[in-house]
C-alpha positions as CSV (number, residue, x, y, z in Angstrom):
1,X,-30.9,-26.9,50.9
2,X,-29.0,-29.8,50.8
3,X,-28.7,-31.3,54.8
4,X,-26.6,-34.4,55.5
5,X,-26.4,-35.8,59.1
6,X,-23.1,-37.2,60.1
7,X,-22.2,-39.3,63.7
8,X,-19.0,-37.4,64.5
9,X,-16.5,-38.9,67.0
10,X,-14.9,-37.7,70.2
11,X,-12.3,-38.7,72.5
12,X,-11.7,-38.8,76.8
13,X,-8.6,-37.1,76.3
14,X,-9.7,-34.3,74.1
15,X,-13.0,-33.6,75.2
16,X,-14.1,-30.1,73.7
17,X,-12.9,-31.3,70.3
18,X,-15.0,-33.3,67.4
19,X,-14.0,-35.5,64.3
20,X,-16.2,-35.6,60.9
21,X,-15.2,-38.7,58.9
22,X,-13.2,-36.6,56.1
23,X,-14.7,-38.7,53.3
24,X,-18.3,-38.6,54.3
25,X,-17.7,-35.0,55.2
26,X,-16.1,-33.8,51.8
27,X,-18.4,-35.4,49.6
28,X,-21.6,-33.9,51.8
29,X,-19.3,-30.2,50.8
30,X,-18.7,-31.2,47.0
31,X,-14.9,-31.0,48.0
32,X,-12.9,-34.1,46.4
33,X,-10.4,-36.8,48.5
34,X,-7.2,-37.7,46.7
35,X,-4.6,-40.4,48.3
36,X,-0.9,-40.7,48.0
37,X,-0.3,-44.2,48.8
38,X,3.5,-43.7,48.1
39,X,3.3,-41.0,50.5
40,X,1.0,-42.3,53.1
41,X,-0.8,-38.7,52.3
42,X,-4.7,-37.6,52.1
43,X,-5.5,-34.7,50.3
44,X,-8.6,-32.6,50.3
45,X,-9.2,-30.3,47.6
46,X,-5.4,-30.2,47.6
47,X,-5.1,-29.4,51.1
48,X,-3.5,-32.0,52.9
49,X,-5.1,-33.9,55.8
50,X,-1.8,-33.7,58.5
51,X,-0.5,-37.2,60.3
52,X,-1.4,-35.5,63.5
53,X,-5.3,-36.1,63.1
54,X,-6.4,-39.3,65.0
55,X,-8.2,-42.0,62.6
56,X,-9.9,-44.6,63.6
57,X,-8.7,-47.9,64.3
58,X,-10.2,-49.6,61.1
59,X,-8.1,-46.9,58.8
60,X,-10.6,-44.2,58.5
61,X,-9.5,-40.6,58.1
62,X,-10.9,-37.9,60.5
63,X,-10.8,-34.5,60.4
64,X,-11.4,-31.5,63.1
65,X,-13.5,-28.7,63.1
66,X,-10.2,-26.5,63.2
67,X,-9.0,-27.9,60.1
68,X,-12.4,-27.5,58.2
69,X,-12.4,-23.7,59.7
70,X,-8.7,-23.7,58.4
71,X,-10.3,-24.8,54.6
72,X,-12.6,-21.9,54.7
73,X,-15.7,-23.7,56.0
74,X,-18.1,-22.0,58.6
75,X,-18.5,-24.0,61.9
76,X,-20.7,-23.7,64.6
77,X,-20.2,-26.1,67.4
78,X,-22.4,-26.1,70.6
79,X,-20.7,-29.3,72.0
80,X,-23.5,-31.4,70.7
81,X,-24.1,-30.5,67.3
82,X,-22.0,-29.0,65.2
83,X,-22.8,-27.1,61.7
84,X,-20.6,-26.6,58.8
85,X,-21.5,-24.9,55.5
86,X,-19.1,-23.0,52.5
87,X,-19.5,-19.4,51.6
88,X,-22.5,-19.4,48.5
89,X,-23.2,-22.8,49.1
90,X,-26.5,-24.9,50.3
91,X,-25.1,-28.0,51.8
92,X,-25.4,-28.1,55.4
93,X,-23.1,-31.1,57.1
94,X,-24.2,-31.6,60.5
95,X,-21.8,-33.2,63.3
96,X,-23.1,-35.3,66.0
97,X,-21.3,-35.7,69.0
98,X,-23.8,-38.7,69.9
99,X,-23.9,-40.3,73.2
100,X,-21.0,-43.8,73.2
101,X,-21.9,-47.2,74.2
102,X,-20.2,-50.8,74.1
103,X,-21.4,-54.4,73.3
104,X,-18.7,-57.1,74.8
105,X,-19.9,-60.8,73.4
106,X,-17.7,-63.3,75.1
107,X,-19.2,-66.2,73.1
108,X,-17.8,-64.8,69.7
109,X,-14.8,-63.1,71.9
110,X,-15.4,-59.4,70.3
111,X,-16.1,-56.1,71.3
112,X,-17.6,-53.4,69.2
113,X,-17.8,-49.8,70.2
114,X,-20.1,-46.9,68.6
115,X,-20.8,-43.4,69.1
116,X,-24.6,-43.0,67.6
117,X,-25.2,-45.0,65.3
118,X,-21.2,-45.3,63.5
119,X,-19.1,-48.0,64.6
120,X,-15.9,-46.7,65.7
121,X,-13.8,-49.9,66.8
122,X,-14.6,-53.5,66.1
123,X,-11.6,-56.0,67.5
124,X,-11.2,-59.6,69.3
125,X,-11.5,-59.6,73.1
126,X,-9.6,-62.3,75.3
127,X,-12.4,-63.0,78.4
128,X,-12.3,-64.6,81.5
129,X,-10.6,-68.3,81.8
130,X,-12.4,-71.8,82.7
131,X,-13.1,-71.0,86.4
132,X,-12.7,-67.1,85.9
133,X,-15.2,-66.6,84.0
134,X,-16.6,-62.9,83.0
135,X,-19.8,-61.9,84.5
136,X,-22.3,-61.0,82.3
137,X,-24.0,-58.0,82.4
138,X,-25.2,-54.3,82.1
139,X,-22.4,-52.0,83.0
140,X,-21.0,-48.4,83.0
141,X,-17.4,-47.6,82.1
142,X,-15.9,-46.9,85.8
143,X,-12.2,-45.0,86.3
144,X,-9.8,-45.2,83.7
145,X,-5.6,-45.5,84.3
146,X,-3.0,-45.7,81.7
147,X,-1.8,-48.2,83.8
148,X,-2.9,-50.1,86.4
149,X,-1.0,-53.1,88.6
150,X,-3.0,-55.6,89.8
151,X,-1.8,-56.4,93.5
152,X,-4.3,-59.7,92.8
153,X,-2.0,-60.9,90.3
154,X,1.0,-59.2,90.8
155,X,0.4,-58.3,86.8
156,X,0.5,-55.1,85.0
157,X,-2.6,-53.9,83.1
158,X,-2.2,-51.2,80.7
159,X,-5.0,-48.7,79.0
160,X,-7.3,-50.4,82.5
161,X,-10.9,-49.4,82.3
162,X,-12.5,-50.8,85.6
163,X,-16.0,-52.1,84.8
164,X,-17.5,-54.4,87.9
165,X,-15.6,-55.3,90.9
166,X,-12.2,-56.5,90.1
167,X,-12.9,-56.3,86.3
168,X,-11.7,-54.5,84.3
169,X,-11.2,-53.3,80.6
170,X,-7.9,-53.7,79.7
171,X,-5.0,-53.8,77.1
172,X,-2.0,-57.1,77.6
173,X,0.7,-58.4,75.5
174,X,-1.0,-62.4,76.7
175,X,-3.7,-61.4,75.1
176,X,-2.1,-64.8,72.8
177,X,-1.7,-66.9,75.2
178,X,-4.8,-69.0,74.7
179,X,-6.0,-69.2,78.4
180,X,-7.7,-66.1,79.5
181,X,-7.6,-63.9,81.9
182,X,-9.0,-64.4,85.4
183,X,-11.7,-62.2,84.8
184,X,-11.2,-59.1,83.0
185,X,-11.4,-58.4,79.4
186,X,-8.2,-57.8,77.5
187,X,-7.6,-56.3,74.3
188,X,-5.1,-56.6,71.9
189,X,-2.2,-53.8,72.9
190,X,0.5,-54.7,70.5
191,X,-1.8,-53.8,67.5
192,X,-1.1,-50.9,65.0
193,X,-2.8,-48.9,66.1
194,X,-3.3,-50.4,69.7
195,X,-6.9,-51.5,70.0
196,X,-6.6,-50.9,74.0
197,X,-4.8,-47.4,73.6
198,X,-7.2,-46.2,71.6
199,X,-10.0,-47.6,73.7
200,X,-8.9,-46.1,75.9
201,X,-8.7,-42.7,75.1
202,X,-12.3,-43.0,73.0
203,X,-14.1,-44.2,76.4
204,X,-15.1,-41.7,78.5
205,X,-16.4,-42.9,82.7
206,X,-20.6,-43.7,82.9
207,X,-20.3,-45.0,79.0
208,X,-22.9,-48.0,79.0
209,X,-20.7,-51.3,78.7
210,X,-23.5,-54.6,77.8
211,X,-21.3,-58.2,78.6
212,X,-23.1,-61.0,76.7
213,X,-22.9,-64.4,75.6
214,X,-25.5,-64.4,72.8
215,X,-23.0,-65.8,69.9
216,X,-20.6,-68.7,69.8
């Protein structure tokens, strides 16, 4: 029998659903990946992916446990681990939907998130300005609004992730401007896709958030 282990990836906004990496996942099923780039179109043993399935933001493909039930495969999902085989087959493919966590540096000004051990967003982070500086630290991802207005700053703050006081996680359109923020985090919003959109709806509230300074 022929196991592979794949970190599968999950979203705040769609939380009884989980996404295989359709490469990783086809090749573990002998199945074959084909790409229209004319087209903007990925195939899977013919079958075509859909535009509607999210990706991640570095390009990669996902695909649902529906849509592998759709291509004949047998899924069991328990809402932590999910187990797909083909009729007369031995692979076994083996979705994790692994616990998330984040690492903020605000020496080297990124962010990278993973679920498990896979990397699911890596992007630039605009911290806290000379005399607003952002408080290092251990954190959990607190309440979550599409769109928050700071009555502080008289400021809107889109995709807003509140992490520690009056910090928060969030997407702006200064994120630019070369100062800073007075405090919070920003991410890029204006981004294809949007770094703090999807953030946002990856992050789910009590997600371990770690603030450094450790790089320069």
């Amino acid at each position: 029998m022929l196991l592979v282990t794949i970190e599968g990836v999950s979203f705040a906004d769609r939380p009884a659903e989980l996404y295989l990496p359709v490469r990783e996942t086809a090749a573990a099923l002998g199945w074959s990946v084909s790409r229209d780039e004319v087209l903007g179109l990925t195939k899977v043993n013919g079958w075509p992916l859909g535009a509607s399935l999210p990706t991640l933001p570095d390009g990669t493909s996902l695909v649902s446990l529906d849509k592998l039930r759709a291509w004949g495969a047998r899924v069991r999902y328990d809402g932590s681990v999910a187990k797909v085989t083909l009729p007369g087959s031995t692979a076994v493919v083996v979705g994790k939907n692994s616990a998330k966590r984040v690492h903020i540096d605000l020496g080297s000004k990124e962010l990278w998130a993973y679920q498990g051990n896979l990397m699911v967003m890596h992007c630039p982070v605009s911290p806290g300005r000379v005399g607003k500086p952002t408080p290092t630290g251990r954190y959990r991802a607190g309440a979550k609004e599409k769109m928050h207005w700071s009555t502080l700053y008289n400021s809107p703050m889109p995709f807003s992730v509140h992490l520690v006081g009056n910090i928060f996680i969030h997407g702006s359109v200064l994120f630019d401007d070369n100062v800073g923020s007075h405090g919070c985090i920003r991410l890029p919003v204006d981004t294809i896709p949007s770094y703090a959109e999807w953030f946002y709806n990856w992050i789910v509230p009590g997600t371990p958030v770690a603030v450094t300074r450790t790089r320069r």
